[in-house]
Backbone bond lengths (Angstrom), bond angles and torsions (degrees), N, CA, C in turn:
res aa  C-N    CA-C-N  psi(-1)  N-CA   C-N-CA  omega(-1)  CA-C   N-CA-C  phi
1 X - - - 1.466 - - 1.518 109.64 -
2 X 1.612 114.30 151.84 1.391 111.09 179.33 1.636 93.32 -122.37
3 X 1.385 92.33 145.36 1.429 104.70 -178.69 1.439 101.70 -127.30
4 X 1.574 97.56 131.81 1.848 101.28 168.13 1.514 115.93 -112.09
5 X 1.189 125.00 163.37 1.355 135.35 168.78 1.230 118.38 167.51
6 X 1.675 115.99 -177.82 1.399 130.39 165.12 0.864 139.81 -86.51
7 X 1.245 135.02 168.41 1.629 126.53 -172.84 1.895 109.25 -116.69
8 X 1.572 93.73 84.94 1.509 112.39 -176.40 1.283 117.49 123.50
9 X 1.096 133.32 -167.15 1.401 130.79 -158.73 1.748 102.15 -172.81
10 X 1.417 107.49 -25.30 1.606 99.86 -158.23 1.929 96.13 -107.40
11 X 1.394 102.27 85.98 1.795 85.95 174.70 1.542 104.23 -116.98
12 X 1.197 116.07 177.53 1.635 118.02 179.70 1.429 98.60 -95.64
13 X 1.687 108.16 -46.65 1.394 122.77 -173.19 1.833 112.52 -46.56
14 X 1.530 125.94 -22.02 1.111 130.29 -129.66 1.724 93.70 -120.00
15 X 1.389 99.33 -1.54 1.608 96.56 165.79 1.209 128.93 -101.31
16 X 1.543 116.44 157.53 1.577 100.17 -139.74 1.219 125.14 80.06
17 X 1.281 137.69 -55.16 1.313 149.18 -158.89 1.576 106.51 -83.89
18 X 1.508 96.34 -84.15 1.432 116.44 178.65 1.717 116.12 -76.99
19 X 1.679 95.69 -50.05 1.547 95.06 169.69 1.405 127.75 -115.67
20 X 1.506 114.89 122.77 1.681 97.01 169.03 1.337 125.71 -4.67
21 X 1.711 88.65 115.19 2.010 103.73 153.88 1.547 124.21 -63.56
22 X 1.569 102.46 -15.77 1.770 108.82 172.33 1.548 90.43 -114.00
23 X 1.579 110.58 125.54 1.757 108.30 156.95 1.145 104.07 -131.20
24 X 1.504 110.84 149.90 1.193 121.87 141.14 1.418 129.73 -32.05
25 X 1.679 117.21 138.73 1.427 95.75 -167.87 1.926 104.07 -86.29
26 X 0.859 97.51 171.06 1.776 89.88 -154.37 0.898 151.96 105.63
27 X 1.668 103.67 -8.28 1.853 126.29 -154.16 1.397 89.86 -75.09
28 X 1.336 117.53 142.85 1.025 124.80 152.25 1.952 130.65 -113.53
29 X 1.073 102.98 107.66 1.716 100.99 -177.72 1.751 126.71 -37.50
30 X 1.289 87.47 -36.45 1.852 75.37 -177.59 1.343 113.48 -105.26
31 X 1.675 112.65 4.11 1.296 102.67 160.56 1.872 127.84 -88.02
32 X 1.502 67.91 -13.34 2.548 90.39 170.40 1.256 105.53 -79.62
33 X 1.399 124.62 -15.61 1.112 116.01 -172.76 1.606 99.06 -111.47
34 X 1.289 148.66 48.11 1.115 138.38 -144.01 1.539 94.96 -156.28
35 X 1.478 96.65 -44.29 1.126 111.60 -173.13 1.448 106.49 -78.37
36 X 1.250 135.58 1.11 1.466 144.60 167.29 1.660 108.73 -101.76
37 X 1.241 115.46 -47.99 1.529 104.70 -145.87 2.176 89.23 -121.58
38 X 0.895 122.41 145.46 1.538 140.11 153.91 1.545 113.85 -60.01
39 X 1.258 123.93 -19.08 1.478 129.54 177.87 1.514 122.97 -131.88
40 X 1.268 117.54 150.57 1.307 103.37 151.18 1.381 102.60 -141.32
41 X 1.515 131.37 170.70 1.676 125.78 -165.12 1.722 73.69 -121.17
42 X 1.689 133.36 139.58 0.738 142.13 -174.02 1.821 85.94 -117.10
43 X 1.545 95.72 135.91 1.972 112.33 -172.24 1.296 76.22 -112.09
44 X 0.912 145.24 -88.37 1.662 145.15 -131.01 1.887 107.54 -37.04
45 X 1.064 93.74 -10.63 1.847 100.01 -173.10 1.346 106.42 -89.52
46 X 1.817 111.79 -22.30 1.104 99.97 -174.56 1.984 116.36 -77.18
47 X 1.534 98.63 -25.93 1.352 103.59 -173.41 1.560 112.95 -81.29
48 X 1.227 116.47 -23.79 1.531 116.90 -174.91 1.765 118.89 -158.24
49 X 1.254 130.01 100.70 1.666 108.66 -158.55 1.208 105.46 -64.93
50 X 1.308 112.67 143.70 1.455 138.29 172.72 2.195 107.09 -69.68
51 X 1.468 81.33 149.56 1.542 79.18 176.17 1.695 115.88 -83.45
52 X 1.377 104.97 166.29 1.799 99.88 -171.31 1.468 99.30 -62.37
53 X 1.701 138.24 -17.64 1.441 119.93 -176.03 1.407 103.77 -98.82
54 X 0.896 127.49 35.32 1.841 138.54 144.77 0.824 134.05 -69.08
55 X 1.756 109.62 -47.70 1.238 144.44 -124.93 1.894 82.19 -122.25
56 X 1.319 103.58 -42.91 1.347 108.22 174.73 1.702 127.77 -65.75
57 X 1.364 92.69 -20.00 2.020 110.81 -179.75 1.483 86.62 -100.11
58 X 1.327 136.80 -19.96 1.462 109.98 177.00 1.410 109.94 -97.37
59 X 1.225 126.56 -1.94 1.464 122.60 140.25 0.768 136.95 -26.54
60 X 1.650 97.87 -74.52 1.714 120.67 -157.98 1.636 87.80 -79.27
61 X 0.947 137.56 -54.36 1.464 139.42 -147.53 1.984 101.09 -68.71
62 X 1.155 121.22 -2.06 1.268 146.12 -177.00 1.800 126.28 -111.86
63 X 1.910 101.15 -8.24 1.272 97.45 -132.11 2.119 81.24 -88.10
64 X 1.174 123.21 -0.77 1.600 123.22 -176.47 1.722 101.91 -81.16
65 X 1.614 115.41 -16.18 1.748 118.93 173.22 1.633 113.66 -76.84
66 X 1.088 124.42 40.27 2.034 101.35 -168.45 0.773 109.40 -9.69
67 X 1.474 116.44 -78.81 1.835 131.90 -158.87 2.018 99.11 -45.83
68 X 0.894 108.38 -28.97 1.789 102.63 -160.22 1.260 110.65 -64.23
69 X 1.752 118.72 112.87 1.533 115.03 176.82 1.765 90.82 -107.65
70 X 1.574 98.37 132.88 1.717 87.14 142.42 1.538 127.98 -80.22
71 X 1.352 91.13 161.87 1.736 103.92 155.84 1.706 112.81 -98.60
72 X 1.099 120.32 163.36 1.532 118.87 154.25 1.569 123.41 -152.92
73 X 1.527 103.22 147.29 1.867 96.77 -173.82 1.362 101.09 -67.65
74 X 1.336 118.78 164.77 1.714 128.81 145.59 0.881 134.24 -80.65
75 X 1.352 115.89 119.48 1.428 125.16 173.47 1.646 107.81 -12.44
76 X 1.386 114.75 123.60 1.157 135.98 -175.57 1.712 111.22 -71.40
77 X 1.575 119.33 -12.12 1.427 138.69 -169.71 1.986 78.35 -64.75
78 X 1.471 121.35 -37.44 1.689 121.16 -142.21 1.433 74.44 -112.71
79 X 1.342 164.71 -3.87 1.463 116.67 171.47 2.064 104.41 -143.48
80 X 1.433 89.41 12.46 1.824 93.68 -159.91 2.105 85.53 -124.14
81 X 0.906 128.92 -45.31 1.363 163.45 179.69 1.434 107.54 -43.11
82 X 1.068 136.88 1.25 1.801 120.23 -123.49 1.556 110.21 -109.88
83 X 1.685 121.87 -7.51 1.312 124.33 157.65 1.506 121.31 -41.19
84 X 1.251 118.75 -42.76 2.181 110.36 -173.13 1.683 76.69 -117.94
85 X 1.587 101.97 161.64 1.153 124.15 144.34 1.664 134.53 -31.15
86 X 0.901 139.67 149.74 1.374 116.95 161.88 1.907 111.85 -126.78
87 X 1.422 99.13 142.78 1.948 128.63 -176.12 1.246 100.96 -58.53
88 X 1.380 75.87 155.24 1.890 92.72 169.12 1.141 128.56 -81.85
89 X 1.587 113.69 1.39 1.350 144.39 159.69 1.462 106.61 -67.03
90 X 1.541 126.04 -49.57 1.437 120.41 173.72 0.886 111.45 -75.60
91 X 1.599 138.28 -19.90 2.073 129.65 -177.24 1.504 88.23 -61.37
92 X 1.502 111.29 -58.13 1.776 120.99 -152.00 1.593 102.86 -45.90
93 X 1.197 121.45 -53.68 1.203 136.56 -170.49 1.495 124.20 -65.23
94 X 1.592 108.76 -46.45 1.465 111.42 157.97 1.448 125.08 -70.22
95 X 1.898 110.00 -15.57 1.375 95.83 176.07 1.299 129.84 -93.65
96 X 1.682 118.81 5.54 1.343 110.16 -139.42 1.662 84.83 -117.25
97 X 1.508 151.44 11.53 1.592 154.09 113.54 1.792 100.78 -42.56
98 X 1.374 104.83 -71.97 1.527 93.48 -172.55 1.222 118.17 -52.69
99 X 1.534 111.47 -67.84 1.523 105.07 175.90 1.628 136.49 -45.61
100 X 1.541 111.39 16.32 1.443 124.76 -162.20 1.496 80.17 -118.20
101 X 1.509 111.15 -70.50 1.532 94.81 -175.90 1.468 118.77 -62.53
102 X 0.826 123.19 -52.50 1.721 122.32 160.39 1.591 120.81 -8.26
103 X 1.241 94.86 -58.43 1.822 112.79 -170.22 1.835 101.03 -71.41
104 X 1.597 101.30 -44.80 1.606 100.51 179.09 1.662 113.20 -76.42
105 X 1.571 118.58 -14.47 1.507 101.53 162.39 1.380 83.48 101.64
106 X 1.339 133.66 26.30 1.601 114.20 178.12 1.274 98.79 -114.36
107 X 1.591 124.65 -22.02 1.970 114.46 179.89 1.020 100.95 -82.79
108 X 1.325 117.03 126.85 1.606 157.47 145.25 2.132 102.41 -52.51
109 X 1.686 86.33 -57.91 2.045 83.29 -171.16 1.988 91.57 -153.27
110 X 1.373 74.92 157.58 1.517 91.88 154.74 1.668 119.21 -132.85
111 X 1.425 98.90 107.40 1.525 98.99 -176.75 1.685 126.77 -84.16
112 X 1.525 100.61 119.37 1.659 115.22 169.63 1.064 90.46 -41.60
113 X 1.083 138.13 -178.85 2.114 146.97 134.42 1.404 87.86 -148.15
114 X 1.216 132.16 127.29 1.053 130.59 149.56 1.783 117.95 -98.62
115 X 1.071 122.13 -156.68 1.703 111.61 -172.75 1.399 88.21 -137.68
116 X 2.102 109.61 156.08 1.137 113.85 160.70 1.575 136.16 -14.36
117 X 1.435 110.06 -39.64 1.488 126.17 -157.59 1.378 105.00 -89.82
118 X 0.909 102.93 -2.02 1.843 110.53 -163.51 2.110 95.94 -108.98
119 X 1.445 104.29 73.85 1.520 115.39 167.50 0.968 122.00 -78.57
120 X 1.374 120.17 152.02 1.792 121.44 -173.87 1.654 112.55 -79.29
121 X 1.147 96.57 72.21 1.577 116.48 165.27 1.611 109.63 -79.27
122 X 1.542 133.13 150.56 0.906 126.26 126.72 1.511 140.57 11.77
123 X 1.118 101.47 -89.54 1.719 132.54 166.14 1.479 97.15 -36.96
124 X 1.521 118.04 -73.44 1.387 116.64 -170.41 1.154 137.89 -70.36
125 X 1.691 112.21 -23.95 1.691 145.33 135.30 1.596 93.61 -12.37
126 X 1.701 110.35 -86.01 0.874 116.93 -160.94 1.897 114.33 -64.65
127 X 1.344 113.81 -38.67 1.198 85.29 176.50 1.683 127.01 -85.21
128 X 1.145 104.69 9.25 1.671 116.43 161.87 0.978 105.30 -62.97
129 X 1.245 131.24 -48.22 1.586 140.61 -143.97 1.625 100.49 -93.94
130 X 0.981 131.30 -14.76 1.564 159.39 161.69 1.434 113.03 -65.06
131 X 1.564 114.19 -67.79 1.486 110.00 174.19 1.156 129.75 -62.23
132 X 1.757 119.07 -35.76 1.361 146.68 -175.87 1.352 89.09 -69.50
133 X 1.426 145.63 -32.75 1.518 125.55 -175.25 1.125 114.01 -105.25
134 X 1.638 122.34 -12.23 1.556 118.79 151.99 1.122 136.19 -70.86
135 X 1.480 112.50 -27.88 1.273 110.52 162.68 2.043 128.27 -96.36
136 X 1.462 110.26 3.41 1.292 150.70 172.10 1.741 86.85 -1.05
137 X 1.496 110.30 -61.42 1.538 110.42 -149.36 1.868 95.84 -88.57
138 X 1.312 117.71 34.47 1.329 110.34 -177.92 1.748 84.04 -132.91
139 X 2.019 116.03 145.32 1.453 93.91 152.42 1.726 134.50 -69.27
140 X 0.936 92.05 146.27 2.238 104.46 -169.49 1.288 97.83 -106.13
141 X 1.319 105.69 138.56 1.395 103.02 159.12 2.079 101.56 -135.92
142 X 1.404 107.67 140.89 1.524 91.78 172.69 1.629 112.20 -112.22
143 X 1.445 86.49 137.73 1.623 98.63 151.53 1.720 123.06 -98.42
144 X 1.333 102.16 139.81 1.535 105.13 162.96 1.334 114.28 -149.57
145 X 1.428 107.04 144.43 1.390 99.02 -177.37 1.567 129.48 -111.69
146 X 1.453 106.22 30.93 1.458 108.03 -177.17 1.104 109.18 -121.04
147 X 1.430 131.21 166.97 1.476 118.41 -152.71 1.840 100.89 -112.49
148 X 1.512 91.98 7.32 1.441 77.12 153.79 1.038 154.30 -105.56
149 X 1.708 112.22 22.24 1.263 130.32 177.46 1.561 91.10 -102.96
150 X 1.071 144.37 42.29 1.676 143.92 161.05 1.448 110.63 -102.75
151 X 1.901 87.75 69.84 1.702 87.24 174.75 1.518 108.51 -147.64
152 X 1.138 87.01 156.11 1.629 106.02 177.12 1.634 115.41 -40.10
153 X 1.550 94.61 -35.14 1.790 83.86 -173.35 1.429 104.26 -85.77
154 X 1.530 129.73 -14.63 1.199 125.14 -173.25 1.623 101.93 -74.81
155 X 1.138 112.60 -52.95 1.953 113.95 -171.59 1.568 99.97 -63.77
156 X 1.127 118.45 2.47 1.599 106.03 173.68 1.464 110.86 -108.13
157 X 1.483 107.78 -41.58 1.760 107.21 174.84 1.795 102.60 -62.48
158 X 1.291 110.02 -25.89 1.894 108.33 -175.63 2.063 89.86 -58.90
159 X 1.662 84.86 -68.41 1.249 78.88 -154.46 1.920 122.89 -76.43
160 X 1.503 122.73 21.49 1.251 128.47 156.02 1.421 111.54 -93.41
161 X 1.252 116.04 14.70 1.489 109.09 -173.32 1.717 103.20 -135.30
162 X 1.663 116.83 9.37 1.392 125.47 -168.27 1.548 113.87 37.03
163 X 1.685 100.23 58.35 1.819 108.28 172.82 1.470 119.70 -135.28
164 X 1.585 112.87 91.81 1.321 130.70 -147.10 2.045 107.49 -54.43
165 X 0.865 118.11 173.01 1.452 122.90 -176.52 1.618 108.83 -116.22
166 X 1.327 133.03 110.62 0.886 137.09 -171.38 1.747 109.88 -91.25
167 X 1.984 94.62 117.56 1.714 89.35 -171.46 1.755 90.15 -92.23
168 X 1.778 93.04 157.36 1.422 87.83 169.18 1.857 104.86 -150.14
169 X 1.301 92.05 -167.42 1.396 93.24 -162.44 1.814 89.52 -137.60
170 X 1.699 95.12 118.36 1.485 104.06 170.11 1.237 128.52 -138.24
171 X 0.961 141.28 -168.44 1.637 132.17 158.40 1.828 106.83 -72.20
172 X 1.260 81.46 127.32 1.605 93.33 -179.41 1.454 121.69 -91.54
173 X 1.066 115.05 124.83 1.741 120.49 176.99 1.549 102.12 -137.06
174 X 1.946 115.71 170.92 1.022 84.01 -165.76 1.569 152.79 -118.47
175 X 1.847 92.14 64.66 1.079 73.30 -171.20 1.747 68.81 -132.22
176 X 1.430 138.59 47.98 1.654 130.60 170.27 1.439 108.77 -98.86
177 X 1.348 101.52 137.40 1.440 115.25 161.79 1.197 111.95 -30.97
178 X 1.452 116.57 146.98 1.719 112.73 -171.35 1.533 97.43 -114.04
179 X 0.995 125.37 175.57 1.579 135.28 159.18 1.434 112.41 -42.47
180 X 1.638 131.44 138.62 0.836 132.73 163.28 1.973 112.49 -141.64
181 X 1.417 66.12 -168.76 2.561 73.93 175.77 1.615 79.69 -136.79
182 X 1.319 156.02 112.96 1.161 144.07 -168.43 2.001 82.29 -149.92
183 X 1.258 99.57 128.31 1.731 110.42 -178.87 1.662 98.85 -133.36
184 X 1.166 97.15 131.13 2.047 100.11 -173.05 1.513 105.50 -158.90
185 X 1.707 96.47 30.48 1.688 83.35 -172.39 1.609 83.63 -171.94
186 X 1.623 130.89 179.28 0.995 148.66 -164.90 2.175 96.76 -90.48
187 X 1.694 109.05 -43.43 0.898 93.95 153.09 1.138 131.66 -100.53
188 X 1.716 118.17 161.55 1.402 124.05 168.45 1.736 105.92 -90.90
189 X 1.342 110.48 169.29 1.388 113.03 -168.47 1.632 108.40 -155.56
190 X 1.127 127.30 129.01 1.843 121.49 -177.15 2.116 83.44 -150.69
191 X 1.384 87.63 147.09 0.969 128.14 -154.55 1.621 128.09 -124.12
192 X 1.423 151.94 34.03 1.371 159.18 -119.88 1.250 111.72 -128.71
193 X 2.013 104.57 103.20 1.403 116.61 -164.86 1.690 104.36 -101.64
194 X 1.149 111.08 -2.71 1.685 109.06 173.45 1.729 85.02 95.30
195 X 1.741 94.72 165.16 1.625 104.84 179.70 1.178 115.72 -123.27
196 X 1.680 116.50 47.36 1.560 131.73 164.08 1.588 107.51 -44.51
197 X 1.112 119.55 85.83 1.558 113.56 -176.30 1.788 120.01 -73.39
198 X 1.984 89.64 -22.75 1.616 94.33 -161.40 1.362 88.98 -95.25
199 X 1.031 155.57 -7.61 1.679 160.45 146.83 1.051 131.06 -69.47
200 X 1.822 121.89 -22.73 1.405 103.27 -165.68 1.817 111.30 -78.50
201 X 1.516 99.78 -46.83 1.345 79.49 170.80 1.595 133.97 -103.81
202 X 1.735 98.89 24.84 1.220 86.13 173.04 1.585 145.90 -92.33
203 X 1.294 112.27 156.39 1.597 85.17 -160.38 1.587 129.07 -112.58
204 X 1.487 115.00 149.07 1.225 135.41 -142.17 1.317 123.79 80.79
205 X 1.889 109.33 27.18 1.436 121.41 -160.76 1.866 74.60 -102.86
206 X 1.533 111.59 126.93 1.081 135.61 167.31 1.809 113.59 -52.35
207 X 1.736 110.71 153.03 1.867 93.70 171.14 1.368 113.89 -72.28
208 X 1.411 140.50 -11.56 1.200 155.06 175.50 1.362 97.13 -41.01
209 X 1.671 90.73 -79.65 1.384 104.74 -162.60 1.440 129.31 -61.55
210 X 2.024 106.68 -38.06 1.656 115.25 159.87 1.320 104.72 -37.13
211 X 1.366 135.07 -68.59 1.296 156.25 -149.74 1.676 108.99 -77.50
212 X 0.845 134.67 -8.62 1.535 145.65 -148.57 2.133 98.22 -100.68
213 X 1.133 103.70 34.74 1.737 100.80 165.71 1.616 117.00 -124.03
214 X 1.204 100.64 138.82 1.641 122.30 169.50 1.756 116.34 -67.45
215 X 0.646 90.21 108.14 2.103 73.91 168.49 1.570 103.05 -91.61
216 X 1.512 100.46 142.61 1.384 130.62 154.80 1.597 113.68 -61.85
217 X 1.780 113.10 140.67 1.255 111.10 155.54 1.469 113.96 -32.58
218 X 1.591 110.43 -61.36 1.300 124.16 -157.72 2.146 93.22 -66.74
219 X 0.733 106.77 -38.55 1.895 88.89 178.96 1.416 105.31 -69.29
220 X 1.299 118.37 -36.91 1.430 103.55 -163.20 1.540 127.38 -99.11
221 X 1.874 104.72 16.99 1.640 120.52 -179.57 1.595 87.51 -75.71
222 X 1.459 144.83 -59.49 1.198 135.20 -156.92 1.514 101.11 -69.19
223 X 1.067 145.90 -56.07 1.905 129.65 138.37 1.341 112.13 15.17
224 X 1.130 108.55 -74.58 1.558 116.14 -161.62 1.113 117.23 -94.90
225 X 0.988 99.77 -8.65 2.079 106.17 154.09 1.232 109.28 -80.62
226 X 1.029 142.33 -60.78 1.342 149.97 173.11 1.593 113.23 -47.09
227 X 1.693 108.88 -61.35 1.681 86.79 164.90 1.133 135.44 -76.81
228 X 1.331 131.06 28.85 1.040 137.22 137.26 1.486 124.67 -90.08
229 X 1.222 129.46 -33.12 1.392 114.76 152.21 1.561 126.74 -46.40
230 X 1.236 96.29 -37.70 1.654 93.52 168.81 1.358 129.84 -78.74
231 X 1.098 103.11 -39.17 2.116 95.03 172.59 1.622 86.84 -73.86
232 X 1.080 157.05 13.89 1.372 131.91 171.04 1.723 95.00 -80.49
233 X 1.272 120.75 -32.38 1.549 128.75 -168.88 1.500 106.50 -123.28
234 X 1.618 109.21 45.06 1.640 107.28 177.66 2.043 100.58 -157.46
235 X 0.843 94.52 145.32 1.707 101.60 177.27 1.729 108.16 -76.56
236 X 1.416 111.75 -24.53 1.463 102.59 -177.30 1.864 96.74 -164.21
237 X 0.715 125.55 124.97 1.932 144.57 -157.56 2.078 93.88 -115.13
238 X 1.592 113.28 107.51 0.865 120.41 150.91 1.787 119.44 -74.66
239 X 1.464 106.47 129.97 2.031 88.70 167.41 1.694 87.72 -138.09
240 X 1.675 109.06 119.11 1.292 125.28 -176.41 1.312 99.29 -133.01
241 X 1.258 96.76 120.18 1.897 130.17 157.16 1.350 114.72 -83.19
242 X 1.648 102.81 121.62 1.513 114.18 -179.65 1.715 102.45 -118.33
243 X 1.430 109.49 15.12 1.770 94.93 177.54 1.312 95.54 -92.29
244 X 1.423 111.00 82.99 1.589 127.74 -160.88 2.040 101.40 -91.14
245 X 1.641 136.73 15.84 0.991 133.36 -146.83 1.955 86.89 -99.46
246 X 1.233 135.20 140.31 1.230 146.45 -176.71 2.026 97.94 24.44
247 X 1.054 117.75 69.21 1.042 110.98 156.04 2.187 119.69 102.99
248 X 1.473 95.76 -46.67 1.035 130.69 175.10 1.683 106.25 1.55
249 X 1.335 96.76 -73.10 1.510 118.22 -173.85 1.489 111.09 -64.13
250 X 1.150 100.77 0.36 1.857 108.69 -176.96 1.848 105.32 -89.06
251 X 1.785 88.73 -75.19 1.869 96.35 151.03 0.819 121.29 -17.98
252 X 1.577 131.28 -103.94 1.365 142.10 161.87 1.514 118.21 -4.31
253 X 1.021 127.46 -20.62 1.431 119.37 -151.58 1.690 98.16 -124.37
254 X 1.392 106.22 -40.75 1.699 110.52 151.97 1.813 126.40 -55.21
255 X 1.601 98.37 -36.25 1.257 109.94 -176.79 1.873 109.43 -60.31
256 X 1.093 106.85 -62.77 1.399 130.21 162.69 1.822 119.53 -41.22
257 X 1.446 115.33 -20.10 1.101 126.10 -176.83 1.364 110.72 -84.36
258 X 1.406 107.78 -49.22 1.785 131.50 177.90 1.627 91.19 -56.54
259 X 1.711 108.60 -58.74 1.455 99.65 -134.37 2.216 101.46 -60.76
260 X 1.266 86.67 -34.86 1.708 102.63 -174.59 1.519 88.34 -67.02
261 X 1.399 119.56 -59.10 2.031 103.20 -175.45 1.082 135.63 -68.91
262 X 1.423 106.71 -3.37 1.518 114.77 -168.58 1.454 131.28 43.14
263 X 1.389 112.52 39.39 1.010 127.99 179.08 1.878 114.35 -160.15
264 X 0.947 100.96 144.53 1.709 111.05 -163.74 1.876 108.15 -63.66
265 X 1.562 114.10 118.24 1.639 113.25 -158.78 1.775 87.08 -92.94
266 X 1.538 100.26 158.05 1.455 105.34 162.24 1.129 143.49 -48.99
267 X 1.515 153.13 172.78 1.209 117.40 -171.70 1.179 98.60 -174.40
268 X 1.822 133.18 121.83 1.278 122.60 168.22 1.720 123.34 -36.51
269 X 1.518 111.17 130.62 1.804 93.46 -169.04 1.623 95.48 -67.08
270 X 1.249 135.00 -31.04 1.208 138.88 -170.12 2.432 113.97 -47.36
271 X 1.587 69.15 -23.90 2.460 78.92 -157.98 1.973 64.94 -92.43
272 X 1.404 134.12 -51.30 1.133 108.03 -162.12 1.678 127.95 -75.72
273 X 1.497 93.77 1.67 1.266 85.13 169.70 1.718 115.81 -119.54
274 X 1.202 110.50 13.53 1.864 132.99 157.96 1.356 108.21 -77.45
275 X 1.791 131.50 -36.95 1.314 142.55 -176.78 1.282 115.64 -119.92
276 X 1.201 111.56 50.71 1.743 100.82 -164.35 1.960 93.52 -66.81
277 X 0.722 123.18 -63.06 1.479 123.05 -165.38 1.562 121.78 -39.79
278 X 1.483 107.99 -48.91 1.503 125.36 169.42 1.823 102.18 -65.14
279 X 0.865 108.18 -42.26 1.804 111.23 -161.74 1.574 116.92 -79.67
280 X 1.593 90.10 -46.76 1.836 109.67 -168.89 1.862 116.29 -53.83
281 X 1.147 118.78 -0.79 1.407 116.92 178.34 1.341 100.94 -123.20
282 X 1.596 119.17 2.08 1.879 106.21 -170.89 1.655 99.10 -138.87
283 X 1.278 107.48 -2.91 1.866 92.74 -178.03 1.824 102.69 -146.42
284 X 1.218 106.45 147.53 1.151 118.85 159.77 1.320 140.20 -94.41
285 X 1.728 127.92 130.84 1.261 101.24 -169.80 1.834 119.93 -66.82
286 X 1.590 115.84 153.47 1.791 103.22 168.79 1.945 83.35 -174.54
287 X 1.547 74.98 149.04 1.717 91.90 -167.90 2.149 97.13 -103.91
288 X 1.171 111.42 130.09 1.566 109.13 158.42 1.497 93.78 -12.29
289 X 1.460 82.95 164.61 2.109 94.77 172.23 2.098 86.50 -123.47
């Protein structure tokens, strides 16, 4: 199965856009968004772990989708964090959201992300090799974004250890990971941060603003060639959009839905009439029932 979506659910920017400017009182965002997409990549885990009765309302609040697995980042304490060691006080805490969805059958992945800065040193070898066995009994998938983990020995330790390789799509400079179809695990995983070139690394450049790109049909046909090479060699194919800035990652993520189904995906009328140009040949408007 291929699953599309975004990476989050909770924006300010995204009303109006993504969700009705008139709601019902009651609305709930990730259940409007549920009703579109098979996934969502939950961020909020990455900045602080959630308690297991969170994890328990994002269940239930999901529970009318069968098919719907989340994804979620890791606690950032394990891949952003990396000066002291980290307690057994921090495993407990990052595991007990995952291990809730886990146990109920709703995680799909748990994504490493590591950052540019994080090169295949030794040192960092090893503390990869550290997180990947603490969290062992959860599925892993890694991201990295430097191009010096583009090696042969890495897609083989992923895939003897069933820990998928997350391809992604970024602004390229030169020393970034490039686009790939890379399968090393039961799941597949793609990844699409937009190609803000004059933001990504600049600094005091807000996530708004990193995050703040549209994709073109024309960028996102080689996408959908590719995720389909990968669920051809994966049991279940994540494709998560993080150019999450007014909506973006919503678009995008419908766009990508059509282009792999060949057929026009649903679509808040609200994102189709914020994107008419990107949207108007691949989605139709239709509201939840």
């Amino acid at each position: 199965m291929i699953r599309f979506g975004p990476a989050g659910w909770h924006y300010t920017d995204w009303e109006g856009v993504v969700y009705p400017a008139s709601k019902n009182p009651g609305f709930d965002p990730l259940q409007f968004l549920a009703a579109y997409f098979a996934t969502i990549e939950i961020n909020s885990t990455y900045y602080a772990p959630p308690l297991a009765r969170t994890a328990v309302r994002w269940v239930d609040r999901v529970q009318d989708y069968p098919e719907f697995l989340f994804t979620a980042k890791l606690w950032k304490r394990f891949t952003h964090e990396r000066k002291s060691a980290w307690t057994k006080g921090d495993v407990r805490e990052a595991r007990a959201a995952l291990d809730t969805l886990h146990e109920a059958g709703k995680l799909g992945a748990v994504l490493m992300q590591f950052p540019w800065s994080f090169k295949r040193t030794d040192e960092n070898r090893e503390w990869l090799d550290d997180v990947a066995s603490t969290f062992r009994h959860l599925p892993l998938v890694l991201e990295v974004r430097h191009e010096s983990w583009n090696t042969p020995q890495l897609y083989d330790a992923l895939a003897e250890r069933n820990i998928g390789f997350v391809n992604i799509d970024q602004p390229l400079f030169r020393s970034s990971i490039k686009p790939s179809a890379n399968v090393t695990a039961s799941i597949g995983y793609i990844r699409v941060h937009g190609r803000n070139y004059s933001d990504w690394f600049r600094r005091n450049a807000g996530v708004e603003a990193r995050y703040d790109y549209l994709y073109s049909r024309e960028e996102l046909e080689p996408w959908a060639a590719r995720t389909m090479d990968i669920a051809g060699n994966a049991a279940d194919t994540f494709v998560i959009t993080n150019n999450h800035y007014r909506g973006k990652a919503v678009a995008n993520a419908l766009m990508l839905h059509a282009l792999v189904g060949g057929s026009k995906a649903m679509a808040p009328p609200s994102l189709i009439s914020a994107y008419p140009q990107a949207l108007g040949e691949l989605a139709d408007p239709a509201m939840p029932i």
